[in-house]
C-alpha positions as CSV (number, residue, x, y, z in Angstrom):
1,X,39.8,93.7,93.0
2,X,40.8,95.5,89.7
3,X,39.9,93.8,86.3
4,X,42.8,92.5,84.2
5,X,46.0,91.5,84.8
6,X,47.3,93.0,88.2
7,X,50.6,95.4,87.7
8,X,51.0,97.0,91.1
9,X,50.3,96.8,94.5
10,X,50.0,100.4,96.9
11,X,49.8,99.6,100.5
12,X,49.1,102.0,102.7
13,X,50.3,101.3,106.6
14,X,47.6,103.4,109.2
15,X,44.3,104.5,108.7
16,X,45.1,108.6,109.3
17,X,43.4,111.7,107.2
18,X,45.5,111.3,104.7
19,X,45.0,107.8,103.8
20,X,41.4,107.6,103.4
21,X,41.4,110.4,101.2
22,X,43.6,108.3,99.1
23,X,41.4,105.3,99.8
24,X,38.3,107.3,98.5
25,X,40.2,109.0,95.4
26,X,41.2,105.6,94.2
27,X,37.7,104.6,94.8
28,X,36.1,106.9,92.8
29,X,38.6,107.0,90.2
30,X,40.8,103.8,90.0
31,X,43.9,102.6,88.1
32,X,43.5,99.6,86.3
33,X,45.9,96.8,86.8
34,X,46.8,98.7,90.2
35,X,45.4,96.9,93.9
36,X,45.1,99.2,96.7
37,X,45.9,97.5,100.2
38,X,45.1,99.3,103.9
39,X,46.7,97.7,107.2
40,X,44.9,99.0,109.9
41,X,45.7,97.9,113.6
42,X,42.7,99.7,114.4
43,X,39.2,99.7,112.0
44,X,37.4,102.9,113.5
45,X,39.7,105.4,113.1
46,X,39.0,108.6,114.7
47,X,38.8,112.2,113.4
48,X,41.5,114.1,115.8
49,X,39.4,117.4,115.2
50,X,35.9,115.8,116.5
51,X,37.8,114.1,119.7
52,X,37.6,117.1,122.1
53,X,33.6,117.8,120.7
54,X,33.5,114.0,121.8
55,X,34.4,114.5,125.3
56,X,32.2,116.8,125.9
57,X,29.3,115.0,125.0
58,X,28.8,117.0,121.6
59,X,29.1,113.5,119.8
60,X,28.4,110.0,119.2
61,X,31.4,107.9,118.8
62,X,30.1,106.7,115.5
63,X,30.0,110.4,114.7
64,X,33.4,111.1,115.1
65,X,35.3,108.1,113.7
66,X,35.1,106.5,110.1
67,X,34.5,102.8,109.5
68,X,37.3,101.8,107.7
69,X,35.9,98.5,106.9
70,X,33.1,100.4,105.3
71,X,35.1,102.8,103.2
72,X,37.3,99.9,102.1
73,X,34.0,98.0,100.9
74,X,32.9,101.0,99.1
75,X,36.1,101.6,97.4
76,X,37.0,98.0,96.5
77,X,40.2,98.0,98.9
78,X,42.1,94.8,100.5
79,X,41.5,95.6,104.2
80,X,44.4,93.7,107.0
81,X,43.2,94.7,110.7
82,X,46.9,93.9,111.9
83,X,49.6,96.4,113.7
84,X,53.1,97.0,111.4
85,X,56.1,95.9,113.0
86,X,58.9,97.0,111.0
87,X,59.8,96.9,107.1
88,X,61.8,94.4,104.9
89,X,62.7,96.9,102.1
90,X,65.7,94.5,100.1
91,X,62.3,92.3,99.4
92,X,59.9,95.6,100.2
93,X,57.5,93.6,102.4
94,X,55.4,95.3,105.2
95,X,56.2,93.3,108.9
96,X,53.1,92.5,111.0
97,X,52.1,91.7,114.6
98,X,51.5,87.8,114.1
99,X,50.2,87.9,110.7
100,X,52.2,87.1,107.4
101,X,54.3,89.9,105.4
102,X,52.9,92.0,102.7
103,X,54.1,92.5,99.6
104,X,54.0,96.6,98.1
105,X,55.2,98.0,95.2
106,X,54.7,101.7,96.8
107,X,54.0,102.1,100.1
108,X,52.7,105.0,102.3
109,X,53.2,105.3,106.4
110,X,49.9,107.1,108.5
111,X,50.1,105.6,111.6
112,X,50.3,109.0,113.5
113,X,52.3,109.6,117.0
114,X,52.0,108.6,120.5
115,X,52.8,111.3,123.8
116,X,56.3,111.0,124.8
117,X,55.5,109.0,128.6
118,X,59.1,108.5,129.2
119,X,59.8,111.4,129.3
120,X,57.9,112.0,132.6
121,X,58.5,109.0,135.4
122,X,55.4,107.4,136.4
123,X,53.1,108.0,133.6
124,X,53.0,105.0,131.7
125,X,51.9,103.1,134.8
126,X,49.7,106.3,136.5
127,X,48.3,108.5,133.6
128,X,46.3,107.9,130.3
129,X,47.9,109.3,127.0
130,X,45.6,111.2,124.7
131,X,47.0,109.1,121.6
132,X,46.9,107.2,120.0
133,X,43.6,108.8,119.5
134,X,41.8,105.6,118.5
135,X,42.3,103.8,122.0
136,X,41.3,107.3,123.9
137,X,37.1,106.8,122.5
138,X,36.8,103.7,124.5
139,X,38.9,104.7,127.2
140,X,36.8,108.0,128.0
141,X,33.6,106.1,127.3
142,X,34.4,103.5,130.2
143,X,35.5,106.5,132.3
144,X,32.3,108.2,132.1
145,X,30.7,105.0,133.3
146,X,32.8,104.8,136.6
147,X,32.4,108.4,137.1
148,X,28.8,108.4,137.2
149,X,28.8,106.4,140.8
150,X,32.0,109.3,141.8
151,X,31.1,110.8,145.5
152,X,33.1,113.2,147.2
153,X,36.2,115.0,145.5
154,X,37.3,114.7,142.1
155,X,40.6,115.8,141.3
156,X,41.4,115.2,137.3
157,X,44.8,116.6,136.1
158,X,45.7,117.3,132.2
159,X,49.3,117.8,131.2
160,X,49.9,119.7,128.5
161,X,49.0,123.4,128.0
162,X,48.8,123.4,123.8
163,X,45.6,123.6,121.6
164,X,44.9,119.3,122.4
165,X,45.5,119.7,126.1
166,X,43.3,122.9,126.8
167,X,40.5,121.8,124.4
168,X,40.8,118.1,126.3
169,X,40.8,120.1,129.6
170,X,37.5,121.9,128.9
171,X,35.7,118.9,127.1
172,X,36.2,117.0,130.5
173,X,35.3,119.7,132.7
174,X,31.9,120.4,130.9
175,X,31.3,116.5,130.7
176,X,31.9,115.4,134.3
177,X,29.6,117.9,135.3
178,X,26.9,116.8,133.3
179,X,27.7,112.9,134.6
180,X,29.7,113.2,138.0
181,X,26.9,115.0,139.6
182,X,28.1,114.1,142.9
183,X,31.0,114.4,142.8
184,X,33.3,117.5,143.9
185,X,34.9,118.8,140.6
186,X,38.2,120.1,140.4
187,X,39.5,120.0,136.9
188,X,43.6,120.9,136.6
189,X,45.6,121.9,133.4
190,X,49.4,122.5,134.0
191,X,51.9,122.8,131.2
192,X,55.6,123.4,131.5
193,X,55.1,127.0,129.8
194,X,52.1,128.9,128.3
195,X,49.3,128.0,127.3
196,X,48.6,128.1,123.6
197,X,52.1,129.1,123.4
198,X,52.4,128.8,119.7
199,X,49.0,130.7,119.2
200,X,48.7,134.5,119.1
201,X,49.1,136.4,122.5
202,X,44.9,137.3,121.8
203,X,44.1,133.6,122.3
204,X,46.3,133.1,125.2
205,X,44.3,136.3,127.0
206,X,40.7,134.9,125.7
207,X,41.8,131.3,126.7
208,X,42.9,132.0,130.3
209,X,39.4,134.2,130.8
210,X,37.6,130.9,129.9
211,X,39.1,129.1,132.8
212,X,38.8,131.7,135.4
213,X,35.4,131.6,134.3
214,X,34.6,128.2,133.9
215,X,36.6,127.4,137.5
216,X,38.8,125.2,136.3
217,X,42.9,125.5,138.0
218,X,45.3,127.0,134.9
219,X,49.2,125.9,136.2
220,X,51.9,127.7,133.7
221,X,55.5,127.6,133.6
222,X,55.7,124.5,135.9
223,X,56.8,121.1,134.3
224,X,55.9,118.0,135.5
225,X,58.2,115.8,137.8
226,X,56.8,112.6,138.1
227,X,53.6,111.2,139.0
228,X,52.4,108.7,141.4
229,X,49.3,106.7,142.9
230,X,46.9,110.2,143.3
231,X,49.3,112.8,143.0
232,X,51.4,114.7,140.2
233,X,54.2,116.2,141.2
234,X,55.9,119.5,139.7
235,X,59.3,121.1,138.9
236,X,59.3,123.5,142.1
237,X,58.0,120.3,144.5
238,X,54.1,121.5,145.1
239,X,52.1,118.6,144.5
240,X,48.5,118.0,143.1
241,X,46.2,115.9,143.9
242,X,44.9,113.7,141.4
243,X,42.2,111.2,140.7
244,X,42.8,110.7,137.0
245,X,45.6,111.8,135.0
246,X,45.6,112.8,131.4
247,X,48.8,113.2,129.3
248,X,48.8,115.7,126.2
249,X,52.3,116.4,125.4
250,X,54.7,116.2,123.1
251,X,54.1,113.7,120.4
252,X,56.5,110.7,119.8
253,X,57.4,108.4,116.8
254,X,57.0,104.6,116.7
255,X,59.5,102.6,117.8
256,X,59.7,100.3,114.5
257,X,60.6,103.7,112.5
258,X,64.1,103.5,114.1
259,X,64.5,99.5,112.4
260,X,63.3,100.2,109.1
261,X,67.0,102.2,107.8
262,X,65.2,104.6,106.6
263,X,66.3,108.3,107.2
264,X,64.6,110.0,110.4
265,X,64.3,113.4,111.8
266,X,66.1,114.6,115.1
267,X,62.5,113.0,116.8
268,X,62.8,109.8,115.2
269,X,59.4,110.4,112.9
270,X,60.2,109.6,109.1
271,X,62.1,112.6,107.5
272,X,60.3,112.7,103.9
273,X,61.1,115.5,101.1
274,X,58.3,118.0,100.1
275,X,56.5,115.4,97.5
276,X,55.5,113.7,100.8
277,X,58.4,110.4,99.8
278,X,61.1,109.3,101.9
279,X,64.6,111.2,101.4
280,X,66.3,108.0,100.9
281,X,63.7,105.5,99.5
282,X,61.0,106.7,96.4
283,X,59.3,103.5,96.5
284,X,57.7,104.6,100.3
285,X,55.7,107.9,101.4
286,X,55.0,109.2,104.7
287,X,52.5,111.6,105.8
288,X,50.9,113.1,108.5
289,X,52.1,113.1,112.6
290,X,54.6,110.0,111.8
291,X,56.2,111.9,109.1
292,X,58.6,115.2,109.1
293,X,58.6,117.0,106.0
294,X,61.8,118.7,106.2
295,X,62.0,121.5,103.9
296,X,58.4,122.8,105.8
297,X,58.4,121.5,109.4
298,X,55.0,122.4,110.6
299,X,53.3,121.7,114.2
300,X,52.2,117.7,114.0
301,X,48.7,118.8,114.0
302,X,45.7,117.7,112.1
303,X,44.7,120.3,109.9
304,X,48.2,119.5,107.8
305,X,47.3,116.0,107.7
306,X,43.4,116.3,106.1
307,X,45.7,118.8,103.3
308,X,48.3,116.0,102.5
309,X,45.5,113.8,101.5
310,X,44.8,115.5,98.1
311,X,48.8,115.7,97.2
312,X,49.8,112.4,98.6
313,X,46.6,110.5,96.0
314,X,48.3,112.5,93.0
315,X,51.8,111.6,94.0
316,X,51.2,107.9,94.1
317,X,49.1,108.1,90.8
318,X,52.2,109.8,89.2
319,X,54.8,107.2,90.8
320,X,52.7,104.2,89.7
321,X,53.0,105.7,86.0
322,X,57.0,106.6,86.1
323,X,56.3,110.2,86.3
324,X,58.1,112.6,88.8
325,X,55.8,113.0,92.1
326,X,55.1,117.4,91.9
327,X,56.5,119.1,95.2
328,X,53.4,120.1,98.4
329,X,54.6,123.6,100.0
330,X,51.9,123.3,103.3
331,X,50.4,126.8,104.2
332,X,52.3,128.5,106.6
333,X,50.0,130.2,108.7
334,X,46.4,128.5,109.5
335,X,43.1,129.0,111.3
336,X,43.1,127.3,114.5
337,X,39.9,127.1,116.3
338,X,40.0,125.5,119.9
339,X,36.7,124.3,121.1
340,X,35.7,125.3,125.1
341,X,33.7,122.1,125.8
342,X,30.4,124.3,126.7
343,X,29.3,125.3,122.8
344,X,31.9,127.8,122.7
345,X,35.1,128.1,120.7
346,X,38.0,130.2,120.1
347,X,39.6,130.7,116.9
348,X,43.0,132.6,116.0
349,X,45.1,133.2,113.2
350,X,48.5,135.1,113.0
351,X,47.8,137.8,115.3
352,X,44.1,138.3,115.5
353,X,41.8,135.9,117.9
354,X,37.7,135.7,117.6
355,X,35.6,134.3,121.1
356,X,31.9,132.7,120.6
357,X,28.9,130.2,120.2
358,X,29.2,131.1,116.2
359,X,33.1,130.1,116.2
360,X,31.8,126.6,117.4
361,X,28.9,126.1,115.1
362,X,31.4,126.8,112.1
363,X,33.8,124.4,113.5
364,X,31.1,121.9,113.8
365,X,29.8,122.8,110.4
366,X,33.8,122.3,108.5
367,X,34.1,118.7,110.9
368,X,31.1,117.7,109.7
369,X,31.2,118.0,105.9
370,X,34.3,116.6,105.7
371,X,33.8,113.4,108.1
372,X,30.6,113.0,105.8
373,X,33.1,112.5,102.9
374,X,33.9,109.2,104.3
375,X,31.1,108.1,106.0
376,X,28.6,108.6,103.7
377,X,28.7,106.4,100.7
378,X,29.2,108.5,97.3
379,X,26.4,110.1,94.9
380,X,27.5,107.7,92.7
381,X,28.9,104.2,92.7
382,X,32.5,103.8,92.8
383,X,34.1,102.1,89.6
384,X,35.8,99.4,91.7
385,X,35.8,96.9,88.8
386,X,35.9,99.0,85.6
387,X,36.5,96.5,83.2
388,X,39.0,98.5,81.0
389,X,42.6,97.6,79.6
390,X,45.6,98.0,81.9
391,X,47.4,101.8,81.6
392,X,49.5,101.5,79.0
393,X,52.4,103.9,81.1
394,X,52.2,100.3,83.0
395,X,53.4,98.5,81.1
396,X,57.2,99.0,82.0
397,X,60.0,96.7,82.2
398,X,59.2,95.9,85.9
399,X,55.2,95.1,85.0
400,X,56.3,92.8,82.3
401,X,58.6,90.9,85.0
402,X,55.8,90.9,87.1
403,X,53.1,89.4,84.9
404,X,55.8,87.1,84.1
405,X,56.6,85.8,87.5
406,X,53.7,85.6,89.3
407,X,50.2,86.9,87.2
408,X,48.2,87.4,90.4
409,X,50.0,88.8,93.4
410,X,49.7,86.9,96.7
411,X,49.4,88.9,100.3
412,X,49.3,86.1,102.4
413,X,46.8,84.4,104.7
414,X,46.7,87.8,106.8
415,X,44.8,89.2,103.6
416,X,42.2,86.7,103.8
């Protein structure tokens, strides 16, 4: 809790990339007379680039998410575990899944994307979606456990032929036959085009080498129907046999986006301009998957997420002092590197691609050093209660209404 009278209150809905660098830069360098709040629906929030590594066995579930319970402590944040529901903006209060409203005076959206299951009949009910990332940990985890008993065939299926669906469909390859040791092994990718289709034609050639290889079954250019109890049909009627489906497609927006009036893209994800705020409302920002930032529509893909972090802090520093929030222009061309489960890892840029054990051990080495940001506590201590007089830029008409009114803001039993 801040020192002095309290002026403003930032919530921040979703515990993404972006939002705990804010978490830690307001940590390590905080704004008097301001209150940072985080509503989490879920408190270990995974790393999206440390998943894959994960599934194949290269890491401890520990080492791939962030306690944000602990990262709130460390930083002097409020911390709600509830799920957002929707958005009361005449009053601009925060709706939650059987908890109270919350009360912001900015407020930033990081709540990511789900797959699309609709769009494929039978999925919800038949298939497991890769995100929301944070349920997938415990999922796979219980999955191993059943697999470990497996005899006889094992038929696993993964739809979706980009960078998440082939790096899942290695991980699970290399980790069932560590655990399934009985069992028969057949793991499937198909995808409704290429491959890596967005990726360099280099990565697509290296990337198809590594499943002839590895024996796993590559299925291009053949969408999928529908699914059912143990099979997966496609576009041209074959059918595959399947013991476990996984779902890595195209990404989807939350449903409440749609109720909150505020402007969305053709998607439905929230359309913000390139200082990361709404189009339509300056009092809320958006970032990563959930948000489209429409004057540089980029892939909904992690590595823009970790670079909005930095831009998105500064932004809501300058909008808590009245001053303009300064435009983010994302890179337009980007390393990608796409694990292969076994220690290996492919990594392309533009038009070049790069195959081997050293491309993993960098990747390993940039995922590390940046989860330690946020799960190691700082060199130094955080100056959560720095007992220093309230900003002066602060003190604006609406602070003195505020003061006035109310002193100490209230956020409701949920906050408790």
């Amino acid at each position: 809790m801040p020192a002095g009278p309290l002026l403003k209150d930032v919530v921040l809905v979703g515990g993404g990339h972006s939002h705990v660098h804010v978490l830690k830069s307001f940590g390590m360098k905080p704004m008097p007379g301001v209150r940072l709040t985080l509503i989490g629906r879920d408190i270990e929030t995974p790393y999206s680039g440390m998943i894959p590594g994960f599934v194949a066995g290269h890491y401890t579930f520990d080492e791939c998410h962030i306690d944000l319970a602990r990262l709130a402590a460390w930083t002097g944040v409020r911390l709600i575990h509830a799920e957002a529901t929707g958005l009361d903006r005449d009053n601009r209060r925060v709706l939650l899944k059987d908890r109270p409203p919350v009360s912001y005076d900015l407020l930033s959206i990081d709540v990511g994307s789900a797959p699309n299951l609709d769009t494929i009949p039978g999925a919800a009910q038949w298939a497991t979606p890769v995100k929301p990332i944070a349920e997938l940990g415990r999922r796979w985890l219980a999955f191993l456990e059943r697999m470990k008993s497996w005899l006889g065939p094992l038929r696993i299926v993964v739809i979706g032929g980009g960078a998440g669906g082939v790096e899942l469909a290695l991980a699970i390859d290399h980790r069932l036959r560590q655990v399934a040791k009985a069992a028969e092994l057949q793991v499937t990718l198909a995808t409704k085009g290429e491959i890596l289709a967005s990726q360099a034609q280099a990565a697509r050639q290296k990337m198809r080498a590594v499943f002839q290889r590895r024996g796993l079954r590559l299925v291009e250019n053949r969408a999928t129907r529908r699914l059912s109890r143990g099979s997966v049909e496609l576009d041209d009627g074959a059918w595959l046999e399947a013991d476990a489906v996984f779902v890595v497609t195209e990404a989807s927006a939350a449903a409440w986006f749609a109720t909150t009036g505020l402007p969305l893209d053709e998607r439905g994800f929230l359309a913000v301009d390139d200082t990361l705020r709404s189009t339509a409302d300056p009092s809320i920002f958006a970032v990563g998957d959930c948000a489209t930032v429409l004057a540089h529509r980029r892939p909904k893909a992690g590595v823009f997420a970790v670079r909005q972090g930095p831009p998105l802090a500064d932004n809501l520093r300058r909008a808590l002092v009245g001053q303009p929030p300064r435009p983010f222009v994302p890179q337009g061309r980007y390393l990608s590197i796409v694990g292969t489960g076994d220690g290996d890892a492919v990594a392309t840029r533009g038009g070049w691609a790069v195959e081997g054990k050293w491309v993993w051990r960098w990747k390993d080495h940039i995922d590390r050093k940046w989860m330690r940001m946020y799960r190691e506590p700082p060199a130094r201590p955080m100056a959560m209660n720095a007992a220093t007089p309230p900003d002066p830029a602060l003190a604006d008409a609406e602070a003195r209404r505020l003061l006035a009114d109310i002193g100490m803001r209230c956020g409701g039993c949920g906050a408790k």
